[in-house]
C-alpha positions in Angstrom: 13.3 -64.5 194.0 14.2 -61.2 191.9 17.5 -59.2 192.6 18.1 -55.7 193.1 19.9 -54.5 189.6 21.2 -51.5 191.3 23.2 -54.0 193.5 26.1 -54.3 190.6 26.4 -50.5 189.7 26.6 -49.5 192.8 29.3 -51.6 193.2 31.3 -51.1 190.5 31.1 -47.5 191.8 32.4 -48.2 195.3 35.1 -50.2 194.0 36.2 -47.3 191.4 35.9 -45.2 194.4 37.9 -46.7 196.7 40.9 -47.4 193.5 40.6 -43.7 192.8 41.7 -43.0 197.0 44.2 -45.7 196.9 45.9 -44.1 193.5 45.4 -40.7 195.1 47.1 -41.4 198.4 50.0 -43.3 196.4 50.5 -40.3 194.3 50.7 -37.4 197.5 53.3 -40.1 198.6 55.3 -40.4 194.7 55.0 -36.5 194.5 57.7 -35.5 196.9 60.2 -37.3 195.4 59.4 -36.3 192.0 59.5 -32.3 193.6 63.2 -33.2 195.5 64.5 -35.4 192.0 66.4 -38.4 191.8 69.7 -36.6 191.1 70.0 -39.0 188.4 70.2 -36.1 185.7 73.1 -35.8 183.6 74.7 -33.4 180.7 73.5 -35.7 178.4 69.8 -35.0 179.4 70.6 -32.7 176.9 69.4 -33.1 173.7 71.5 -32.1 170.6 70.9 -29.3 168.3 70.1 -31.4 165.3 67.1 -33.3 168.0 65.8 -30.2 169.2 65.3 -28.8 165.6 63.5 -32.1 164.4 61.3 -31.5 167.6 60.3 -28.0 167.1 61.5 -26.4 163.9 60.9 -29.1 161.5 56.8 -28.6 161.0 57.2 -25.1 159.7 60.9 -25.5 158.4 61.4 -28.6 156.3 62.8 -31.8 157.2 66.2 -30.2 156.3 65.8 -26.7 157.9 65.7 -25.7 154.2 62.2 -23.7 154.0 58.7 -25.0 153.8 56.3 -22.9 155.5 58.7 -21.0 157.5 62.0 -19.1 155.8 65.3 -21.8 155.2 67.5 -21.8 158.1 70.1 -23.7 156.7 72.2 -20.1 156.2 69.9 -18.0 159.0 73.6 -17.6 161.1 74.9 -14.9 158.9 71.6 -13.2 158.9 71.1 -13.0 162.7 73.5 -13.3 165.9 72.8 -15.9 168.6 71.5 -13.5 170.6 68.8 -12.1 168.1 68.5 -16.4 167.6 67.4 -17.0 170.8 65.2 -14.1 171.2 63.5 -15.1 168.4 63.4 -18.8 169.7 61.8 -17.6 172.9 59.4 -14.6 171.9 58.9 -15.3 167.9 58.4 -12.8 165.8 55.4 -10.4 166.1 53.8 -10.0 162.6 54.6 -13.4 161.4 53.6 -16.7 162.1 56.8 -17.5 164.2 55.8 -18.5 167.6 57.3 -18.1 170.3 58.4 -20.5 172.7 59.3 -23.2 170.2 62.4 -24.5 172.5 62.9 -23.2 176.2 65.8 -23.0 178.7 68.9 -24.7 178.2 67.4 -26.1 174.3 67.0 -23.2 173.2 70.6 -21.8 174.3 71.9 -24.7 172.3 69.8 -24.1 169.7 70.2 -20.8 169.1 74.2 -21.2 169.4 73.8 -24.3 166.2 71.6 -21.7 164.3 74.2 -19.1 164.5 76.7 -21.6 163.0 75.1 -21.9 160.3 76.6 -19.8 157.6 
């Protein structure tokens, strides 16, 4: 007596099938509460200024914000205001290999505001 070998693939494929509805109709149901939040969301969500320049300054920077690839930002706060800071963090700047968009929102406030400290 032979068997069918499509028998097992076709299957497997039903099974992954029917897993891939299940996960789908469990995820419509997890994505309204991820849209309305937990409201477990503090100030301290909020990384530090020292964090978000590890996270986004430090490839072009240095380890110590003191030049590599990019200029050394460990005096750039008597050279620009926080304001010219964070327009730089947000848009870059055009002509150089400053992105923009390194940091956004509320990170890149507080960044800009610890560049401009540094003197």
């Amino acid at each position: 007596m032979k068997r069918n070998p499509v028998i097992p693939y076709a299957m497997i494929a039903v099974l992954g099938i029917l897993a891939m509805i299940i996960l789908s109709v469990i995820g419509l149901n997890q994505q309204e509460e991820i849209a309305q939040g937990d409201g477990e969301q503090t100030e301290e969500a909020v990384s530090s200024p020292e964090e978000i320049a590890q996270a986004s300054c430090v490839s072009c920077h240095g380890g110590n914000l003191e030049g590599d690839f990019g200029p050394d930002l460990t005096t750039i706060g008597s050279k620009y205001t926080e304001e010219e800071l964070l327009d730089i963090i947000l848009n870059g700047i055009e002509g150089t290999s400053m992105p923009g968009g390194t940091a956004q929102g509320e990170d890149a406030e507080v960044l800009a505001e610890w560049l401009a400290e540094q003197k």
